[in-house]
Structures are given as C-alpha cells and as structure tokens.
N, C-alpha and C positions, 0 to 999 in steps of 0.2 A: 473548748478546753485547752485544747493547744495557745492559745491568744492567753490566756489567764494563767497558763506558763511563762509564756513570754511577758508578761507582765509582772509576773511577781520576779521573774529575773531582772527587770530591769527595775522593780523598788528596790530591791536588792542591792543592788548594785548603786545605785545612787546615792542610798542611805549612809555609805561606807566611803563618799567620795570627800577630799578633805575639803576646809573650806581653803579660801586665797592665804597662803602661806607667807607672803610678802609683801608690802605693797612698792617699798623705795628699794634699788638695787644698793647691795653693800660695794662699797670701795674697792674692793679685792677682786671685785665680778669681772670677769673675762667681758670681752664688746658683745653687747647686746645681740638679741637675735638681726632687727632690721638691717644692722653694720654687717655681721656676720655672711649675710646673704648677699646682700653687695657684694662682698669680696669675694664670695664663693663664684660668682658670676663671673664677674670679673677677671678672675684668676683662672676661669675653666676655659672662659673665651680664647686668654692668654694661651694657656695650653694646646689650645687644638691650631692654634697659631704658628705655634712655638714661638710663640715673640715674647720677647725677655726688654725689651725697651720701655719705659714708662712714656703712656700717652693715655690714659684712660682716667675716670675718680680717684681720686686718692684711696689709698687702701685704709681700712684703719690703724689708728699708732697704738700698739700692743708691746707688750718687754718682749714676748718670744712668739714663734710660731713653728707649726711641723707642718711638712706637704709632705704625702705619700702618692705616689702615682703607681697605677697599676696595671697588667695588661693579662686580661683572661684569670685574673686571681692573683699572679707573680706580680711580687713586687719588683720594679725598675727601675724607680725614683725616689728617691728619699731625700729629705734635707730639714734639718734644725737649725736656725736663728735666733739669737738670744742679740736682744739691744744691749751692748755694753755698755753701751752710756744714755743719757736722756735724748737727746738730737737725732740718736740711730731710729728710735720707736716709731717714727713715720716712717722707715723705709723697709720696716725688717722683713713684712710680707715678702715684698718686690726682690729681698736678696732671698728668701728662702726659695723662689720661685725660678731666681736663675742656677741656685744651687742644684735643687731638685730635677730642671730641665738637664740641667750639666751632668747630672748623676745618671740620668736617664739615657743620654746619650749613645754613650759604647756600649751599654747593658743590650739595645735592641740591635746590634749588629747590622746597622744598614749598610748595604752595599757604596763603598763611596765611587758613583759615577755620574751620568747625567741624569739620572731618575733621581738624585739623594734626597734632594727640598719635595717633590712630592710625595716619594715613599714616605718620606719622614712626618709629611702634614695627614698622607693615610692612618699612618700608626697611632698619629697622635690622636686623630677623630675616635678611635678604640680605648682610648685609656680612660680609666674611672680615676678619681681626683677625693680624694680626702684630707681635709683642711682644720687644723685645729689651733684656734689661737687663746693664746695665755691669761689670764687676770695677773693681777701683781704676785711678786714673789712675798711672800709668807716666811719670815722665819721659825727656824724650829731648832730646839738642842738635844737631839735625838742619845743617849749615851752608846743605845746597842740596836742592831737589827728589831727585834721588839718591842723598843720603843717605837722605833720610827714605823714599824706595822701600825701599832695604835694609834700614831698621831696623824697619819697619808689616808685618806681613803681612796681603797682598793679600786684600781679601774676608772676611780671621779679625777682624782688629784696627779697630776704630776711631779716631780722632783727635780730640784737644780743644787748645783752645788757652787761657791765661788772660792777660790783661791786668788788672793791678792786683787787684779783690777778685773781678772777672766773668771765669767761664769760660763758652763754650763750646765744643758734643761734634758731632758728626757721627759715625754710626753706620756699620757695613759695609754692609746693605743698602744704604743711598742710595749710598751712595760705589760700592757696586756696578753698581746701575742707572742711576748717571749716568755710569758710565768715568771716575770721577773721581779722581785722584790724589794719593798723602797729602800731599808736598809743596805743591801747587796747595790743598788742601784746608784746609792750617793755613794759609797765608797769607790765606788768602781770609777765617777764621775770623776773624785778626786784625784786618781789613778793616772786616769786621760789628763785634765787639767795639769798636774804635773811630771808627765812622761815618764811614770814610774806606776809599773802595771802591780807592783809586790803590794801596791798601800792598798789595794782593793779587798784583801783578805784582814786588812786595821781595824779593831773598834772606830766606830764613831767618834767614839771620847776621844781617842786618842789623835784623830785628824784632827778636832778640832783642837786638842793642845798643843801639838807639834805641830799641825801646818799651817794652822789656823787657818784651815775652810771653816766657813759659814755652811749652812745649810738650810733651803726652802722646800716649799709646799707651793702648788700654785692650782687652779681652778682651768678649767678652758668649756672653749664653745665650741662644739665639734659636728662638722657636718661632712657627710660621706654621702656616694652616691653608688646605689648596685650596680647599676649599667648604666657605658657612657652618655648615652641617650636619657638618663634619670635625673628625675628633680631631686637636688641634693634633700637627705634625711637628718634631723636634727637628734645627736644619737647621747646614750648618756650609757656608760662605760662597753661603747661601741655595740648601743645595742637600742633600737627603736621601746622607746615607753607604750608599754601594753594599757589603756585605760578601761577600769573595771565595766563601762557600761559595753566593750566591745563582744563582750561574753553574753549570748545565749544561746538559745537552743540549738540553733543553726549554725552557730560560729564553732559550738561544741563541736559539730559533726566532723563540721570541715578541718577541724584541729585533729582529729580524731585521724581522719583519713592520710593527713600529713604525717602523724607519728607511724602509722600501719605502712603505710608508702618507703619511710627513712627506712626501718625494718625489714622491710621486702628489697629493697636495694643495698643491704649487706653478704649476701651470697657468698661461701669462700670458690674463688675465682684459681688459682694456682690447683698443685697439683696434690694429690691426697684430697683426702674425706674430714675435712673438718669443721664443716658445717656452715661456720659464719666467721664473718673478722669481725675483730676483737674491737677495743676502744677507739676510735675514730679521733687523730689529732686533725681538726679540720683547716687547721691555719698552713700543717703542710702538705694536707690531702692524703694521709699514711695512715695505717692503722700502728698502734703501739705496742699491739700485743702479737704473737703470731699469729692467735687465732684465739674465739672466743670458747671459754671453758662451758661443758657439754651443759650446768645448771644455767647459764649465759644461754646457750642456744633453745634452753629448754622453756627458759622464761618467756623468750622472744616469741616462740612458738605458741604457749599459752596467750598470750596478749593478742596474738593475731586471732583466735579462735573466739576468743572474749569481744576482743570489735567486730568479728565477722557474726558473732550475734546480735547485734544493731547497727550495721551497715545498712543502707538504703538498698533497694531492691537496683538500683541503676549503677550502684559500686557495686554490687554482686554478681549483674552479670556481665561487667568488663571485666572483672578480675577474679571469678571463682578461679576458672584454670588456672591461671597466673600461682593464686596462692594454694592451691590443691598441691600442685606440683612444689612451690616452694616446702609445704609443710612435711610432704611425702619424703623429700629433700635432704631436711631437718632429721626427720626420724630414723633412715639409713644412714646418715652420716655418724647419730649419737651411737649405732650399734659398731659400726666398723672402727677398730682401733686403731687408731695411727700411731707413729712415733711420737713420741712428747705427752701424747695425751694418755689420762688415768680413764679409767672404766667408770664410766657415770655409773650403773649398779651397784659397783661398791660405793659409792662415795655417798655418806647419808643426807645431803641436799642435793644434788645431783638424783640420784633416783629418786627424790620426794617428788622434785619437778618433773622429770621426766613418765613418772607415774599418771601424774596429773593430767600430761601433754596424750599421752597411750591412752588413757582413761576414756579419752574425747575423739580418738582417730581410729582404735580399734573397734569401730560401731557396722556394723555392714549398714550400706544405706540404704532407703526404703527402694522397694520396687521401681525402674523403673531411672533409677534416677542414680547420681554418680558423685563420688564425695573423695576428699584426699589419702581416706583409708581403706579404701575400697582395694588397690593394693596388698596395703597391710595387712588385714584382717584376717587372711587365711594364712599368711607367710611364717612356717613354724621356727624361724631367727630370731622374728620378732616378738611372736610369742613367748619364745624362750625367754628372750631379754626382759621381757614385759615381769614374768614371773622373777626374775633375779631379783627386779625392783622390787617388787611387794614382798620379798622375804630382805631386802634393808630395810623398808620401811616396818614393817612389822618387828623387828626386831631395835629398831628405834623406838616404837611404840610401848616395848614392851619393857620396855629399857635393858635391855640382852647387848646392845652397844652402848656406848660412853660418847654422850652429843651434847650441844649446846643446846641453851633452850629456844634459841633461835632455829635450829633445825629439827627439835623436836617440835615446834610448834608448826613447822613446811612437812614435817610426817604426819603430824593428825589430820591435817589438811590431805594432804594426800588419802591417805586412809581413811579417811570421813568419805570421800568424793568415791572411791574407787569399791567397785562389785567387788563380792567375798572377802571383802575385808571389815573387821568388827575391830572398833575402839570402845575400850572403859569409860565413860564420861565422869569417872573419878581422874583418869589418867590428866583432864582438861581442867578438871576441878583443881588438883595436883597443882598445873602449870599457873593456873592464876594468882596459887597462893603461894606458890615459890617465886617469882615475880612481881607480887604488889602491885600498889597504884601506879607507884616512879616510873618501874620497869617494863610496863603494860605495855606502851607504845612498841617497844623494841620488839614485840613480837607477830606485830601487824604486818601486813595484812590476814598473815595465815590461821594465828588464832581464832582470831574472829569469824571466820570462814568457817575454820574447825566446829567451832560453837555452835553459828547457826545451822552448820548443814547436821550436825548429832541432832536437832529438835524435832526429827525425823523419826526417832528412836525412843521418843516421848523424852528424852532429854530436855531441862528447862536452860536456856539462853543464860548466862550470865550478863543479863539486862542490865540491874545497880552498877557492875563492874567495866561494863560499856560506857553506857553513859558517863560514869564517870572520869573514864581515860579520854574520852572526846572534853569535857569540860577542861581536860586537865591541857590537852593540846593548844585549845582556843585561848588560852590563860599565855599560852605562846605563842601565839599569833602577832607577828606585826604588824600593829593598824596602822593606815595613812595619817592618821590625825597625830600620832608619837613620831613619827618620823620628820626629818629636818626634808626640804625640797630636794637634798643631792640623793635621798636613800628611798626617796617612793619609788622605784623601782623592786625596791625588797616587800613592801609591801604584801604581805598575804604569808611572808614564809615563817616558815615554825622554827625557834631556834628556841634549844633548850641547855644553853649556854649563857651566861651573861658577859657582857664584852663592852669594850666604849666601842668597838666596830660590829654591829648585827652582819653575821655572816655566811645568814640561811644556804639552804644546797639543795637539790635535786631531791635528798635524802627526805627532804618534805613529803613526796610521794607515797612512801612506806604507810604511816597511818593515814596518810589523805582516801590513800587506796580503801580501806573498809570503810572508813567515814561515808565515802559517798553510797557505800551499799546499806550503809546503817538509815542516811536520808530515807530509802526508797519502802522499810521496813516500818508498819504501825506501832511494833511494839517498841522499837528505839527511837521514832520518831512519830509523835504522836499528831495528830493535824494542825493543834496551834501552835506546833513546832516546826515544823516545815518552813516559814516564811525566816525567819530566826537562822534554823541550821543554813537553809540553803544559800542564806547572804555569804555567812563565813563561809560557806566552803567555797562559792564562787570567789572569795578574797583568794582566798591559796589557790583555789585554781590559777587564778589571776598571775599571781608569781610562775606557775610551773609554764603556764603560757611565756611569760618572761623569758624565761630561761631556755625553753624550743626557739630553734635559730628558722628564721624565716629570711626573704629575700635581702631585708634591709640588714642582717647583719651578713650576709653571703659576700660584701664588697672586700671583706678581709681573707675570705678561703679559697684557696685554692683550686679546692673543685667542687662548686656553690651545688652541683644538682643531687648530690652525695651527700653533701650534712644538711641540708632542707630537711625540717622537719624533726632532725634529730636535738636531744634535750640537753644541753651543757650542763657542766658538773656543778657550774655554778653561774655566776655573773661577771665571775672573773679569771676562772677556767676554762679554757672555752671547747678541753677534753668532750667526748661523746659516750661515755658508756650504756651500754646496750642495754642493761640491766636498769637505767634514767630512763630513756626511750619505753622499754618494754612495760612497766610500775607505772608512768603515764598515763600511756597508752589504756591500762589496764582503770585509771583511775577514771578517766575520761570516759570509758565506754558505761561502769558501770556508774557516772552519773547523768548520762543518757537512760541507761536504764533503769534508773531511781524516779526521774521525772516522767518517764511512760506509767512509772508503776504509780505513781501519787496522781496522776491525771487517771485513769483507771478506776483508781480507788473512789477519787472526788466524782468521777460520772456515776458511778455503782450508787452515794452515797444522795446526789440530787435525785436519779431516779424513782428511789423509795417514796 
C-alpha cells in the first residue's frame, strides 16, 4: 500500500510537469549554461589562486558581470563590471574578478609579513564564489517606482542605468538581499552615475527628462556555491528550482523534520523569559524583532506537537527530550511576563493558540512513561493561566468581546479541541455565512478544524462550503503550463491578486494547511478524488518547499545552520517568520497524515 502511494505521488506529479517551454534561446539570454560553468571553473580556480592574470579559456564576452566572494557567510568581495563599450565584453569577467579579489583584500586583514602569499592562498581555499553574468540590456521607460516593479521581475532581472557614455548594473542577488527595489534601484544608479546622491529620491520621469538616463532590465545566469568545496548550483532568484517529481512520501518526512528542526533552533538565548526570537533576517543572521509574540510562540509550539504526531519512531527517540524540554520551555515562558510583552490570556488569538498548545501538554502521561507536560500538569500557575485562557476564548465565542473573524474562527478552534468547553454550531453556521465563498479562505486553517472537530457533537460539516472554498483556491493556483520559464519557480502558489508580476507568499500555507487534512477525510474527499486533489496539493506544496531555504540557498546567510529549514516570506524576501515555518510545518505533517489515512482506508476497503 505504501508503493501505490508512492505511486500515485509520482502520477501526480508528472502529470502537472510542463512540457519543453523553449526550444531556440532569445537574444537577450544571458551565456548559456555550458559557457556559464566554464567560467565558473575557471574563475574559482583563479580565486583560490588569487591570480588575477589572464592565462586560462577565454571567459565568455557578456555586457556585465557580478562576483561575490564570501567567507563563512560574510561577504568580502564584491565587484560590478558593466562593458562600456563593445571591445570591453570579452574582458569584463577577468576585470570583475580583479575588482572583486581587490575588494577582498583589506576586508580579510591578513597580517602583512612573511606568511602573507600563504595565509592569503589559505583564506582563499575557504571562500565560496558566486558568479552572475548578464544577457543584454533591455530598455525600459519606467515613469515611477510602480512602473518599473511591474516591468523587473522580482529577484530574475537586474537593473542598469546609463547617463551619457557610463552605465551602471546592479544585479538580482544584491537587489535581493538588500529588499531593494527596481525603481528605488535605478534612481539611485543615477544618483552614483552623476555624483549627486539628492536625484535618488527623482521620479523616473523626471531622470529621464532632465538627465536623460536611459534605463534597462537585464536577464542573468547565476551560479553559486554553498561550500567552497561545492559544485557550483545553478540558482534562479538565488534560490535552487524544487521539481515537482522530488516530492513524496519520504521527501515529505524529511522536509518535515527540517521545518521541526528550524523551530527547535529558535530558543530565546538572552536574558528574560520570552520564549523564542522573533523573524529571522537570515542574510544578516539577526533576528528583527525583539522577540517573538506569545500567538508566535504558541503556533511554533502547536506545529511541533502536530509533527511529533508522525515523526518516525527514530526522530522520536533522538529527540523526544530535546523537544519535551523545549515545549515545557515555551509554556513557562508564555506564563511569565516580561517587559514589552502583553498577556497572551488577554489577547483573543493569543489565548486561542495557547489554549490549543495547554490543551495537548496538560495531559498526565500514561503509566510509566514521561511527556513535556508531565511537569505541567499539576503546576497550579499554569493551571491558573490555562483557565484565563478559556474564559477569552469563551467570551470570544460568545461574542462578549469585539474580534475579528479571523480570531474568532482561532476561538472555535480552540474551543471545539478543548475539555469543558461547549460551542453553538450555529455560532460556525453564523461565521460561514458572514464570510461567504470569497472570504472563506481568510479563515483557514481554523475554521475548518472548528467544523470538523464539532461533528463530534452530531454537528454536520459544512461539506458544500469546503469543497467549494478548495475549488475556489485551485481556480488560484499557478500551473507550470501558464507560466513563462523565469516564474516556474512560483509554480503551485496561490495568488488571489491579479498582477502582470504573480507574487505568491508563504501566506499559501494558511488554506493549504486544512486542504491537506480535507485530502485525508472520505467525506471531503471521496476515493476517486484522491488522485485529482492530491496532484494540486502536492503543486503547492511544491512552492512552500521552494520557499524553505535549504543548503543551496545558505551560500548567501550569514549563519547557514540557523535559517536551514526555515520558510522565506517569499522568493524574494528572504525574511523568516516563525508563523511561515510553524503553518508549514503544520501543513506538511497533516499531509503525511492524510496519506496514512487514505492507505488505511484503501487496505480496510481490498480486504472486504
């Protein structure tokens, strides 16, 4: 039965794969992949050299190039090269590369004495090398910031600007890791180009009628390496292409255990009780926030519980301790107040979550045996607190506060799941039809939860109003076959925005999250349904895998064993928030446990 899972994930998956999108390269194409990797060679040999003399293949002749050199995550080496004239294009590699070496230089503070040339050939054997070379420039007549968003794609394209005979290029990498945007980008170009930092704040229009800059778009080939000992990776907005057939059952796991891992290696480390740090900037290794907000810690907490209910028996027992103590952690920290932070029991998502997180830890464990709330369970603090919570949620429920529908739908949840607590299944009736079809999504994952778990209660599911919020989602889905070759990367994400730039997010997870527990459910997904649902959802999974940073985009962070794992805000954000991680994590486990439950069903069903 397991193999006939694995099987239908990989029809799945196939079925959804696009065909050859191209067969002739366009004009504008940056140098091929075979050129590409020559030069990458080439150029890394050079590096660990440090020889800046030409004697090797010719490099390819490109208008611009960017080298980034790096050492333990910090950058040390930089340098941009833009051909200003046609003659320069054969050389521009080989100047970017003694720029870069040049730049590199003083940054590593070698001692100048009789060791210098071998320290310096040491250092260099440690640097990782990222190389990205240009296609032609592209004109564009951007009049404001907004324009030129819509005309750059995000993270794919680069930007140059020319004033009289001098251009300059800014590359996607940078412009990636500094959130920096193409409008803001050429202006600022111009700024440089003509020694006047004031025009950086100019419309566009307006460069271009006073100073008459020009203004391009440009394409590149970009290959990066995680470790200096690594076969460079061929990246596409600095970030390795996830293909849909690498998803199954097994790869789920292991994704799984990555996202549970990122989350377990956020601990707050400083002084006070507050639980976890907050969004993770992983290009400087900081977190952005002080700390992360107790619904934040409370989510994380829930996710971890949720995958430790389909962890393999050989993650559970490396790591129950590990995360007992971590959860135990969590839960004292949400009770003890600190400065800065509000009272998760008042706050009505805040104790929805944390109700949830109580719900699952205040359990005494069976005989015999030892669990993260075994602690807890008698501790009359936590008790207290536990009760504070279920009088906001109840009073959310009851509508006795003033909530969003987004929080009252994290209180039915809550209150569905939690002992001694009784909900109205009008109250859920209520919410579906004050919300609509439109609106439906916005309330996932919690509604849906709410729903099923009241059918407990002889309550009937709002089955019609499911299914048709999932149809309504997949009507959003971006297929590989609509997208152009620069944006299959997006592939699988939900955007329910229309835009000439698709510019899905993390925020895919939110309904992805019940979707997959709808898969695992006969009445939402019926058997000759199953083959059908489970392609799409492994499309979007496909994305949210995208968007989890793994080794090959680690060559840009700071401190690569920190953001492993953890889920960017987007594909061109490359922020961490806990709350992407944790709704993953969350979505991931329960489509693990959707596919036990359909193998299950399918064996019960031959049996007869």
């Amino acid at each position: 039965m397991r193999r006939l899972i694995i099987i239908l994930c990989c029809l799945a998956a196939t079925s959804l794969l696009p065909a050859p999108l191209r067969a002739q390269p366009d004009p504008v194409d940056p140098p091929e992949a075979g050129s590409a990797i020559a030069a990458f060679n080439q150029l890394e040999s050079m590096v660990r050299e440090w020889r800046t003399a030409d004697g090797g293949p010719a490099f390819p002749s490109c208008r611009a190039v960017s080298i980034t050199l790096r050492l333990s995550g910090e950058v040390v080496g930089r340098a941009v090269e833009v051909a200003q004239t046609e003659e320069a294009r054969a050389g521009v590699v080989l100047a970017a590369l003694r720029a870069a070496l040049a730049d590199a230089e003083p940054r590593l503070r070698i001692p100048r004495d009789a060791l210098y040339e071998s320290t310096r050939r040491d250092i260099a054997r440690q640097l990782t090398v990222s190389l990205q070379l240009s296609g032609e420039f592209i004109p564009i007549q951007p009049k404001d910031a907004a324009e030129a968003m819509a005309m750059v794609e995000p993270g794919v394209e680069g930007v140059a600007a020319r004033l009289g005979d001098r251009t300059a290029a800014v590359f996607p990498e940078r412009m990636l890791t500094t959130q920096s945007e193409p409008g803001a980008t050429l202006a600022s170009l111009v700024g440089r180009l003509a020694q006047d930092p004031t025009l950086a704040v100019e419309p566009l229009s307006k460069l271009a009628r006073d100073c008459g800059a020009v203004f391009y778009r440009f394409r590149v080939t970009h290959l990066a390496q995680a470790s200096p000992r690594d076969t460079p990776v061929f990246l596409t907005r600095c970030t390795k292409y996830i293909p849909l057939t690498q998803l199954d059952e097994q790869s789920l796991r292991l994704w799984a255990e990555s996202l549970a891992a990122n989350l377990l290696r956020r601990p707050w480390t400083s002084d006070g009780k507050y639980g976890m740090a907050g969004t993770i900037d992983p290009i400087s290794g900081r977190s952005l926030s002080p700390h992360a907000e107790p619904y934040e810690q409370a989510l994380a907490a829930y996710a971890i519980i949720s995958f430790r209910g389909i962890a393999n028996a050989q993650w559970r027992d490396i790591n129950t301790p590990q995360v007992d103590a971590w959860l135990e952690n969590i839960a004292r920290h949400l009770v003890a107040l600190e400065p800065g932070e509000s009272d998760p029991s008042a706050d009505p998502a805040a104790a929805a979550m944390v109700l949830a997180v109580l719900e699952r830890l205040l359990v005494p464990p069976p005989a015999g045996s030892s669990s993260a709330g075994e602690k807890l369970t008698d501790d009359p603090v936590m008790a207290d607190f536990k009760k504070r919570c279920m009088t906001t949620v109840q009073d959310s429920v009851d509508g006795k506060s003033p909530v969003s529908e987004g929080q009252l739908a994290l209180a039915l949840f809550a209150a569905q799941t939690s002992r001694g607590m009784k909900v109205d299944p009008a109250v859920i009736r209520a919410l579906y039809l004050r919300l609509g079809p439109g609106r439906l999504p916005a309330a996932m994952p919690w509604l849906g939860w709410a729903d099923l778990n009241a059918e407990a209660t002889a309550h009937e599911p709002a089955i019609g109003a499911l299914r048709d919020m999932r149809a309504l989602i997949w009507g959003h889905q971006l297929r590989p076959e609509t997208l152009p070759p620069s944006q299959q990367d997006l592939a699988g994400g939900i955007l329910f925005t229309s835009s000439p730039q698709p510019m899905p997010t993390w925020h895919t997870a939110r309904p992805l999250a019940f979707i997959a527990t709808m898969l695992g459910s006969e009445k939402l997904t019926e058997n000759q349904e199953v083959a059908g649902e489970l392609s799409r959802l492994l499309l979007s999974l496909r994305f949210l895998r995208q968007l989890t940073a793994s080794e090959a985009e680690c060559f840009m962070y700071e401190n690569p064993d920190r953001a492993q794992g953890g889920v960017r805000a987007s594909l061109w954000d490359q922020r961490m928030p806990i709350e992407a991680t944790a709704l993953t994590l969350i979505t991931v486990s329960d489509t693990i446990r959707s596919i036990e439950a359909i193998r299950k069903r399918q064996a019960l069903q031959q049996g007869k």
